[in-house]
N, CA, C and O atoms as a printed pandas DataFrame, in Angstrom:
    atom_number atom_name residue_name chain_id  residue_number  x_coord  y_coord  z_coord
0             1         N          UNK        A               1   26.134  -22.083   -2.642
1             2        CA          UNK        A               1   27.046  -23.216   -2.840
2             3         C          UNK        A               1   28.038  -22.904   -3.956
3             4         O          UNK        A               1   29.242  -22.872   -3.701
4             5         N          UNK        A               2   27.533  -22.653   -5.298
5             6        CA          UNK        A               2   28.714  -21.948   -5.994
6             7         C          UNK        A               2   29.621  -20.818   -5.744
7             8         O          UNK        A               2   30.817  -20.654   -5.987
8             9         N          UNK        A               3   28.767  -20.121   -5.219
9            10        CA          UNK        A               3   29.870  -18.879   -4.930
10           11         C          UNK        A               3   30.805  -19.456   -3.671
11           12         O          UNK        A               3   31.924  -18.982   -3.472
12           13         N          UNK        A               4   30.411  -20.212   -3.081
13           14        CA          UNK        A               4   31.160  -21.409   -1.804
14           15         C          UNK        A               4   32.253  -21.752   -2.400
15           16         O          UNK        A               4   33.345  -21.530   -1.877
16           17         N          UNK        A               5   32.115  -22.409   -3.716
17           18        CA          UNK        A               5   32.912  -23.391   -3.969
18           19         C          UNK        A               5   33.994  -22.392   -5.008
19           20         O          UNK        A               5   35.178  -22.552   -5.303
20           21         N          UNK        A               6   33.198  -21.535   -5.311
21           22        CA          UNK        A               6   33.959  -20.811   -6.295
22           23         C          UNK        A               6   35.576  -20.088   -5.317
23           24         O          UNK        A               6   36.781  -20.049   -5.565
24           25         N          UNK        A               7   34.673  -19.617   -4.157
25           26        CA          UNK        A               7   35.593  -18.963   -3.431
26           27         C          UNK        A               7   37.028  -20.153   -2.502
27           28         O          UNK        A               7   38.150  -19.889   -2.070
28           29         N          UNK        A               8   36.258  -21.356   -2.546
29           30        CA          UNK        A               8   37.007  -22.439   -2.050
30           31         C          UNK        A               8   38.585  -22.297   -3.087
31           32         O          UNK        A               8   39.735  -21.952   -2.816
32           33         N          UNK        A               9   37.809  -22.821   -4.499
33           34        CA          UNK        A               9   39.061  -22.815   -5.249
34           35         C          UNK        A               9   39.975  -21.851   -5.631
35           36         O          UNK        A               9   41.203  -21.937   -5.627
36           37         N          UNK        A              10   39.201  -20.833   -5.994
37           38        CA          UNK        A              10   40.533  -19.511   -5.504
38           39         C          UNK        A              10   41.041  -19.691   -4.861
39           40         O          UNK        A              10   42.144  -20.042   -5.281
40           41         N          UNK        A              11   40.952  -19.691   -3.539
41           42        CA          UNK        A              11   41.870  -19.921   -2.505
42           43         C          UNK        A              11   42.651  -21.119   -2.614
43           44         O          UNK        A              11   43.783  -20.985   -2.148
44           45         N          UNK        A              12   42.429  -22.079   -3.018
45           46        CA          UNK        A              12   43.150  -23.432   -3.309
46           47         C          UNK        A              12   44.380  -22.654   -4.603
47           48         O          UNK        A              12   45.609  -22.588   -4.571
48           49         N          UNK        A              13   43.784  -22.362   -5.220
49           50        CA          UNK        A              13   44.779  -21.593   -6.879
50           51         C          UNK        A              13   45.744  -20.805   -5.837
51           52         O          UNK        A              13   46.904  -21.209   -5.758
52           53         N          UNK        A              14   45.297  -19.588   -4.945
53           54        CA          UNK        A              14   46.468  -18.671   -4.451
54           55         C          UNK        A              14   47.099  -19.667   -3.213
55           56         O          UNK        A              14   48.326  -19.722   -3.121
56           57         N          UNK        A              15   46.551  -20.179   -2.593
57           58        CA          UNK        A              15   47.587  -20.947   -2.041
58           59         C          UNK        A              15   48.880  -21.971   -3.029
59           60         O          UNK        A              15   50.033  -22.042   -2.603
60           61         N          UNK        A              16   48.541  -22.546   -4.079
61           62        CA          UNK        A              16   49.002  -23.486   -4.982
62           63         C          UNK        A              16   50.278  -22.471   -5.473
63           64         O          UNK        A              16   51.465  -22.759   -5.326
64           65         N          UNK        A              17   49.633  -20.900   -6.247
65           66        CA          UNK        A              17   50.362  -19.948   -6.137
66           67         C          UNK        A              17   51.617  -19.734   -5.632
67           68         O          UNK        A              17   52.669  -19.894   -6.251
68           69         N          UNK        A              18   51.425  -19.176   -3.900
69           70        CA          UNK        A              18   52.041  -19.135   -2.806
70           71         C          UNK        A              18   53.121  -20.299   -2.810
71           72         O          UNK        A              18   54.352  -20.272   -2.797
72           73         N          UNK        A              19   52.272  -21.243   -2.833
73           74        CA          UNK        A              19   53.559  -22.124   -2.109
74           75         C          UNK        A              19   54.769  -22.443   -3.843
75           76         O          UNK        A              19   55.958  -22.714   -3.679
76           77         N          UNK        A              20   54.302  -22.361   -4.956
77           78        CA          UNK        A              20   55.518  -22.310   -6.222
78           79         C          UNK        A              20   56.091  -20.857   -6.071
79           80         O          UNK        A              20   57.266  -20.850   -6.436
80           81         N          UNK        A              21   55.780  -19.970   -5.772
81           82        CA          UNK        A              21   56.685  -18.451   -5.681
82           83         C          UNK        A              21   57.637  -18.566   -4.898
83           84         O          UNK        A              21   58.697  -17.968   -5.082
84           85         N          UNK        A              22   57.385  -19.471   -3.742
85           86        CA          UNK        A              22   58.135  -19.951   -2.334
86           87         C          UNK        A              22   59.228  -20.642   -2.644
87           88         O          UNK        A              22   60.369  -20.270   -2.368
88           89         N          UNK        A              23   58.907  -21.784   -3.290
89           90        CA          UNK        A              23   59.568  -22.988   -4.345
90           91         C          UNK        A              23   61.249  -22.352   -4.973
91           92         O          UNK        A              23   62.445  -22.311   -4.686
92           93         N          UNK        A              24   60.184  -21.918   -6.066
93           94        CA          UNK        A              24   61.240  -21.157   -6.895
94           95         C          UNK        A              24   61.485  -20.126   -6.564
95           96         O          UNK        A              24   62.319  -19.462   -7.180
């Protein structure tokens, strides 16, 4: 479950990432 969730939010961070590089 942590390593679940851990890996959830990374992916939430590089998407969040992704889409401000896009942005600006």
């Amino acid at each position: 479950a942590d390593l679940a969730d851990a890996a959830d939010i990374a992916v939430s961070h590089m998407a969040e990432a992704l889409q401000y590089r896009q942005i600006v």
